[in-house]
C-alpha positions as CSV (number, residue, x, y, z in Angstrom):
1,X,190.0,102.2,92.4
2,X,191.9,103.2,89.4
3,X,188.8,104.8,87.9
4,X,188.2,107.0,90.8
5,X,192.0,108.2,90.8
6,X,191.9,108.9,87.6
7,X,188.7,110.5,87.8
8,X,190.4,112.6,91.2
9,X,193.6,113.8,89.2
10,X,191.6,114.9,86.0
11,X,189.1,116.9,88.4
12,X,192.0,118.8,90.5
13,X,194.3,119.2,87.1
14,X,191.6,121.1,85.2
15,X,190.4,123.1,88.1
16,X,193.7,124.0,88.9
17,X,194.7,125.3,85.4
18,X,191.0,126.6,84.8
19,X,190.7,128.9,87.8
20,X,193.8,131.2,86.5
21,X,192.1,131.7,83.4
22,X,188.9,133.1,85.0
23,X,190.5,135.4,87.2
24,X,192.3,136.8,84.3
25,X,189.2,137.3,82.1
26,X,187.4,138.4,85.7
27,X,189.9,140.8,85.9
28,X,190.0,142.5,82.1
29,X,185.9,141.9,81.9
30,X,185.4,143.6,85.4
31,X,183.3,140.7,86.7
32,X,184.1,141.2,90.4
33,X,182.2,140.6,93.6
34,X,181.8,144.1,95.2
35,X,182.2,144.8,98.8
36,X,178.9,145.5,100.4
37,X,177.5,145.1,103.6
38,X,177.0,141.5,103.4
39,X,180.7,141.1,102.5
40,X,184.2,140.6,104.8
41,X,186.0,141.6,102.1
42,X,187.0,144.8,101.3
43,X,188.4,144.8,97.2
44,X,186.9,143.7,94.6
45,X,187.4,139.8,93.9
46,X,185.8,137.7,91.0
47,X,183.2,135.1,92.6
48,X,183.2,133.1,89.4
49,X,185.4,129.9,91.3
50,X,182.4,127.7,91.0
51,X,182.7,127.8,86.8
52,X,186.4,126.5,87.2
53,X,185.3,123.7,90.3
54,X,181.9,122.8,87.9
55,X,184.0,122.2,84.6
56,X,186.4,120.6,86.5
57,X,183.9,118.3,88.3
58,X,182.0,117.5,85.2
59,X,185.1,116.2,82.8
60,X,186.6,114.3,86.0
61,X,183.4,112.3,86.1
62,X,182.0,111.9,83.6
63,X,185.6,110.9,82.1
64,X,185.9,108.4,84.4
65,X,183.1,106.8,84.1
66,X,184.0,104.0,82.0
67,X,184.0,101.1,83.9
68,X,181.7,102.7,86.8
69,X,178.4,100.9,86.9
70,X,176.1,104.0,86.8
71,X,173.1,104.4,88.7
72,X,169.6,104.4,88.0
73,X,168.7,108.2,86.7
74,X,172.4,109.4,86.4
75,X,171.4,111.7,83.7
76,X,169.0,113.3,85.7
77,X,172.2,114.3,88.6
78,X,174.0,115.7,85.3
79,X,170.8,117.5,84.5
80,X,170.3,119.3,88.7
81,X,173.9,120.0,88.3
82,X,173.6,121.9,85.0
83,X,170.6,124.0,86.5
84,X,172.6,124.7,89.4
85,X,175.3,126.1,87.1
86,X,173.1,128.2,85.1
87,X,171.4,129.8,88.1
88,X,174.6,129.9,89.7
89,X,176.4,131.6,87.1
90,X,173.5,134.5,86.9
91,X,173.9,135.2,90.1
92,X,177.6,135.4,90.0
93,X,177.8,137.7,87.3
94,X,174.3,139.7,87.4
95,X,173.0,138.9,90.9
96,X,169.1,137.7,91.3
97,X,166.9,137.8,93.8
98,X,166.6,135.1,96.6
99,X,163.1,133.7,95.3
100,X,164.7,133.7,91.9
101,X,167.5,131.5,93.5
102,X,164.9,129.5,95.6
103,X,162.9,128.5,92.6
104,X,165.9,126.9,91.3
105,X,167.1,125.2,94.1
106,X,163.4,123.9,94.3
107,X,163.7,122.8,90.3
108,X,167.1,121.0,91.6
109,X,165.3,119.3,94.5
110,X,162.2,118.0,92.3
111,X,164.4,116.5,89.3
112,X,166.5,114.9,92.0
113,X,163.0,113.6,93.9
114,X,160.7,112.5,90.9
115,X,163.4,111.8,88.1
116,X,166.3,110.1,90.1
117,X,164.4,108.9,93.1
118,X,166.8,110.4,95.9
119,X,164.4,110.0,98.7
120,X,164.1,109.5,102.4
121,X,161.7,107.1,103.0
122,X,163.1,105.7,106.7
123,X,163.5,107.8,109.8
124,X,165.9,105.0,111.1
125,X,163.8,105.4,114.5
126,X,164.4,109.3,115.1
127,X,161.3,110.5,117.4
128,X,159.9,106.6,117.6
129,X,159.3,107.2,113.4
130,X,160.8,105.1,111.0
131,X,159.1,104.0,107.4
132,X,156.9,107.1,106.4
133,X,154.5,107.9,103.3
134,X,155.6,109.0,100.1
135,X,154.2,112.8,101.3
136,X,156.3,112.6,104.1
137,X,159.5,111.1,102.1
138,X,159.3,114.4,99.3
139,X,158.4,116.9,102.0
140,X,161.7,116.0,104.2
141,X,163.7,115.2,101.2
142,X,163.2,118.8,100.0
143,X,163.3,120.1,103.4
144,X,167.0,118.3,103.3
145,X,167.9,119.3,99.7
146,X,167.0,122.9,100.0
147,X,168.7,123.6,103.5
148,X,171.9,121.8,102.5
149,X,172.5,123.5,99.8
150,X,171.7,127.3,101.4
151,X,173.8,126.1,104.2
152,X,176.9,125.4,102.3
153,X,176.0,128.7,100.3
154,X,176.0,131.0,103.6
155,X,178.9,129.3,105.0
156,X,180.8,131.0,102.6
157,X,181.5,133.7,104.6
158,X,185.7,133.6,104.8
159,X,188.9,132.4,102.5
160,X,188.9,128.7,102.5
161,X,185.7,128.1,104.9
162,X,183.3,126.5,102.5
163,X,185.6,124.5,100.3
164,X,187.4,122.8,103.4
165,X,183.9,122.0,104.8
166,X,183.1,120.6,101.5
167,X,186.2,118.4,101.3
168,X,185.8,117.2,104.6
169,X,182.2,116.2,104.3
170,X,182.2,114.8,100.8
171,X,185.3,112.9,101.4
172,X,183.7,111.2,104.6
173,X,180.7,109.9,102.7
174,X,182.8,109.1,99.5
175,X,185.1,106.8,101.8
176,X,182.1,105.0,103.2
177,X,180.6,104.6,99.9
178,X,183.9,102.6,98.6
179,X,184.2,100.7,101.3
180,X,181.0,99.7,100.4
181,X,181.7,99.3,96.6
182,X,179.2,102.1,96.0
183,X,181.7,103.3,93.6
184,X,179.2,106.1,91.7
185,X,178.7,107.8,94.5
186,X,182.8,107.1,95.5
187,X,183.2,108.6,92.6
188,X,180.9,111.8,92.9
189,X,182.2,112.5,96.2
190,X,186.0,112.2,95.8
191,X,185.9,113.8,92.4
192,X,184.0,116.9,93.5
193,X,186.4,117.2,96.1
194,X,189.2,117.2,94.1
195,X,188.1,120.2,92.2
196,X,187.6,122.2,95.8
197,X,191.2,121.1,96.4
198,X,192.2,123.1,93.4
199,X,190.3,126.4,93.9
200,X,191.5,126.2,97.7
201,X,195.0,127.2,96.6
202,X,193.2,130.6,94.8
203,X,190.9,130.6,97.7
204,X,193.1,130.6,101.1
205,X,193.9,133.9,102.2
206,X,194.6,136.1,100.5
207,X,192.0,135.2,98.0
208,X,192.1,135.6,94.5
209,X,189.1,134.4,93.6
210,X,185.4,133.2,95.5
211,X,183.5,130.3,94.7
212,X,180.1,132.4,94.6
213,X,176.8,131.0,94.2
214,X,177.8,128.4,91.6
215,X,180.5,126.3,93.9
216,X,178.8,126.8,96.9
217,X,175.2,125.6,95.7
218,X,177.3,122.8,93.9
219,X,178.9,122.2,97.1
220,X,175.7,122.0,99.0
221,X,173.8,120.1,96.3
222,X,176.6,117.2,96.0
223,X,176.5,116.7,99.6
224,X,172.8,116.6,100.1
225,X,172.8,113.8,97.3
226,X,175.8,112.4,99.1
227,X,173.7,112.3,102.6
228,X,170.2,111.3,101.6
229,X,172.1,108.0,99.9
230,X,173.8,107.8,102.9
231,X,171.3,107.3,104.9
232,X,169.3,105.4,102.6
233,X,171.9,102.9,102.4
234,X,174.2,102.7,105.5
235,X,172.1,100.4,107.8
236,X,172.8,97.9,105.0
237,X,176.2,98.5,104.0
238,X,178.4,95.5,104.0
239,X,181.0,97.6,106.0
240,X,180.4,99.8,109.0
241,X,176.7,99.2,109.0
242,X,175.6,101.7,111.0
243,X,172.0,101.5,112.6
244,X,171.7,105.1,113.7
245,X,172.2,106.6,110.2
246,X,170.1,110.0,110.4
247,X,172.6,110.9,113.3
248,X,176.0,110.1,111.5
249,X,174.9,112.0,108.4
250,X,173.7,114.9,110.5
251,X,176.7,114.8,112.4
252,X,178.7,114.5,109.2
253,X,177.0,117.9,107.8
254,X,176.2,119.4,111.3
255,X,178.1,122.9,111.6
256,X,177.2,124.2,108.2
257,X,173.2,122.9,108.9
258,X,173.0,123.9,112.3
259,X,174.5,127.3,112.0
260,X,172.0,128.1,109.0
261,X,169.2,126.9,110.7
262,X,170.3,129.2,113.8
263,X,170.8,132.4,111.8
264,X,167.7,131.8,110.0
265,X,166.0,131.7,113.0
266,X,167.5,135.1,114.5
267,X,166.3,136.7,111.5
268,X,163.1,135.2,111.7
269,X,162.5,136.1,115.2
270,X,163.4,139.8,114.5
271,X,160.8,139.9,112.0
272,X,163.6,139.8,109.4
273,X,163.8,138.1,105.9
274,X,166.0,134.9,106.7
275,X,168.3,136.0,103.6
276,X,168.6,139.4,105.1
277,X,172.6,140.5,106.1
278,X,173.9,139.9,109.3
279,X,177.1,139.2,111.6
280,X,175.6,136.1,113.3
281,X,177.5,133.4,111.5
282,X,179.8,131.5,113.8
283,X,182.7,132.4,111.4
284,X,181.3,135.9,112.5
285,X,182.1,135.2,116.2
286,X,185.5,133.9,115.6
287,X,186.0,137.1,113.4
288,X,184.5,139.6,116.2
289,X,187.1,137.8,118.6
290,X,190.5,138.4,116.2
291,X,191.0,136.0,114.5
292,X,192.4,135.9,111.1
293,X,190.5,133.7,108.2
294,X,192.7,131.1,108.3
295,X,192.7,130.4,111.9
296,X,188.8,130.8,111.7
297,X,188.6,128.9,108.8
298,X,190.9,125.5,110.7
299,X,189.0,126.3,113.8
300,X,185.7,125.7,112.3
301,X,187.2,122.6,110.6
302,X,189.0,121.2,113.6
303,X,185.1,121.8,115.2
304,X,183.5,119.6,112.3
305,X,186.3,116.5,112.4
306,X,185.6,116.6,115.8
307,X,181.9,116.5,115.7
308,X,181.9,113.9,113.0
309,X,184.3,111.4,115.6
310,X,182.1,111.6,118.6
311,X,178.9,111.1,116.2
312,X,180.2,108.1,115.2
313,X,181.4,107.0,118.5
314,X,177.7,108.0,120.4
315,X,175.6,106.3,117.7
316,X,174.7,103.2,120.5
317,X,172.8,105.4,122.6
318,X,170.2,105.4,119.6
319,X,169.0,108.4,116.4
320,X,167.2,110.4,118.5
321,X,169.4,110.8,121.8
322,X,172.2,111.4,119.4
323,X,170.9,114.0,117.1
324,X,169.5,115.6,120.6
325,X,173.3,115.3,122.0
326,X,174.7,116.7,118.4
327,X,172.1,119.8,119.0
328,X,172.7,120.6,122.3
329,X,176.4,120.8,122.2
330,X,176.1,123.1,119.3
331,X,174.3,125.4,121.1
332,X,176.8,125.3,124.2
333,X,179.6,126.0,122.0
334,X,177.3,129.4,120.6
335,X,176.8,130.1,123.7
336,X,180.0,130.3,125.1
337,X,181.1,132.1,122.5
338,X,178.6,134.7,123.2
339,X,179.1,134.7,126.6
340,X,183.1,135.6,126.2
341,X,182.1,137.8,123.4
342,X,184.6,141.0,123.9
343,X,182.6,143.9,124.7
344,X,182.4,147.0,123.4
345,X,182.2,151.1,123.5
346,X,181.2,153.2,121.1
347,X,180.5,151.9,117.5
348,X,182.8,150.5,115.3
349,X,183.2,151.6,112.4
350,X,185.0,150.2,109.1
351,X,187.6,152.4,107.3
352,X,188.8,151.3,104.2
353,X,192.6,152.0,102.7
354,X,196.0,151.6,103.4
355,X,196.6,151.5,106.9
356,X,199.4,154.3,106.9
357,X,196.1,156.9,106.3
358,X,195.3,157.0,109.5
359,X,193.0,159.7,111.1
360,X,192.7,160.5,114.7
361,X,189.3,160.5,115.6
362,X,189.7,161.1,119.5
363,X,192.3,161.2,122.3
364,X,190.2,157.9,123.9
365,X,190.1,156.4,119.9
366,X,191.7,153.0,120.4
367,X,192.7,151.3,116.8
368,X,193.5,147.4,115.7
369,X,193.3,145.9,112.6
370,X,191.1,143.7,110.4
371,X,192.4,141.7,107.6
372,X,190.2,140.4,105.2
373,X,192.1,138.5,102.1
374,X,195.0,140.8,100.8
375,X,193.6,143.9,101.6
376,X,193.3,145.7,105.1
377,X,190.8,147.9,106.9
378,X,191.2,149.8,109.9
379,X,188.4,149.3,112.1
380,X,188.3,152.2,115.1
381,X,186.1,151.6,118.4
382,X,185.4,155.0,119.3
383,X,184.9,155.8,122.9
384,X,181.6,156.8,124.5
């Protein structure tokens, strides 16, 4: 216990005092993340929060460590997390392409795989399945790795969405784990989220700063490690041994993988690349609807405690009827949201500025407003 406080309260302290320090050389360097059309946000803002959440992370750790009986290949989680940073970091600063970004999310997923034998080799009875080959094992293992970690990485879509996710989630499997005196990966969990805790008071709105591609794909990585174990170990846990354990992790991780897997699939369907900018994230909806990014960001939050207590209470009805449960009220919720959608006339379009430079664009015009970290945009529906 007192190695994974200490661990916790090195983590948060150097985030905390790292993340000012970035967004003062961001600033004076000009590293910002510009406002396109994939963006909310319309300013420049640094998306370099993932360097002060990695070095944070990585001293909390590996600090801690002492007494911590370490795991067979730790060096080979050091090594994923240092690719992720290095891609990460690229992308932050000089942006690269997303089959530059896949290939090392792929290099991630094979040194976890091969080197540190994260696996999942037990279907825990999902679709009448449970042991399966080693070919089956990698293929779903990198299935899991690779759409965890894009799914944290597109969450990040508002102030404070992804790292509250990311606490949430990581701090759920890092409590089973000590329960369970799993303490490494205790310790991986509640560290990492620690260092989320820190950026999240730069991140909540108004923002002065984005975790980019480096914290999100850290976020995403950490918890994929964090689930595969999971399920790997839970049906033998001392405590809580849970029997439907494919169910409770994707329950644990279910809005961020659901909602990736759904835009994906939109894009797909519209003969669109799957990385291609769009407005169909459910942090989208709640946007289209008016809410601010803190009430979108605690109702998406609220929605993933929620689904993470009924998982866990539904688990006797069995892996497969749950994860079918899990799915289908996913999809209710999207499609009630659709359903109530507010409609609209006209086009919208997006004026940046100060609101007081207004422009009448029509007697029928009718104006509100959009907020989007510290800075506003007037967005106008013009009438047909």
């Amino acid at each position: 216990m007192e190695q994974i406080i200490i661990g916790c309260v090195l983590s948060f302290m150097v985030s905390f005092y790292a993340i000012p320090v970035i967004i003062t050389v961001a600033n004076r360097k000009k590293l910002y993340d510009i406002p396109d059309e994939r963006k909310i946000h319309t300013a420049p803002i640094s998306s370099l929060g993932g360097l002060g959440i990695f070095i944070g992370f990585m001293l909390g750790i590996l600090l801690a460590m002492n007494d911590v009986k370490v795991v067979d290949g730790f060096q080979y989680y050091i090594a994923s997390f240092l690719v992720i940073f290095f891609f990460g970091i690229k992308d932050d600063i000089l942006v690269i392409s997303p089959f530059k970004k896949l290939v090392g999310q792929i290099i991630v997923a094979v040194i976890l795989m091969v080197k540190a034998g994260l696996l999942i080799k037990d279907m825990h009875g999902f679709l009448g399945i449970s042991i399966i080959n080693d070919t089956m094992a990698y293929c779903l293992t990198m299935f899991t790795i690779l759409v965890v970690m894009n799914a944290y990485n597109l969450i990040d879509g508002v102030d404070g969405l992804a790292g509250t996710i990311g606490i949430i989630t990581a701090s759920i499997f890092s409590i089973f784990f000590f329960l369970n005196n799993d303490i490494f990966f205790a310790l991986l969990g509640f560290c990492f989220s620690a260092s989320l805790l820190a950026f999240l008071i730069y991140n909540y709105s108004p923002a002065k700063i984005f975790m980019g591609d480096t914290g999100a794909m850290l976020s995403g990585a950490i918890n994929a490690i964090l689930v595969i174990r999971f399920i790997s170990t839970a049906e033998d846990s001392r405590i809580l041994p849970l029997l439907s354990a494919p169910a409770m992790g994707f329950g644990i991780l279910l809005i961020p993988l659901l909602d990736t897997l759904r835009v994906f699939a939109i894009r797909i369907l519209h003969g669109r690349s799957p990385f291609s900018p769009d407005r169909n994230h459910l942090h989208h909806l709640l946007l289209d609807r008016g809410m601010n990014h803190m009430a979108v960001t605690a109702s998406i939050a609220i929605s993933a405690v929620l689904f993470i207590v009924l998982s866990y209470f539904s688990l006797g009805m069995g892996t497969t009827k749950v994860i079918m449960a899990q799915v289908g009220v996913f999809f209710l919720g999207i499609y009630i949201l659709n359903a109530t959608k507010p409609k609209k006339r006209g086009e919208m379009r997006v004026i940046k500025g100060d609101l007081d430079e207004r422009k009448t664009l029509g007697k029928r015009a009718k104006r509100s407003i959009l907020f989007s970290g510290s800075n506003a945009a007037a967005v106008v529906e013009e009438s047909e």
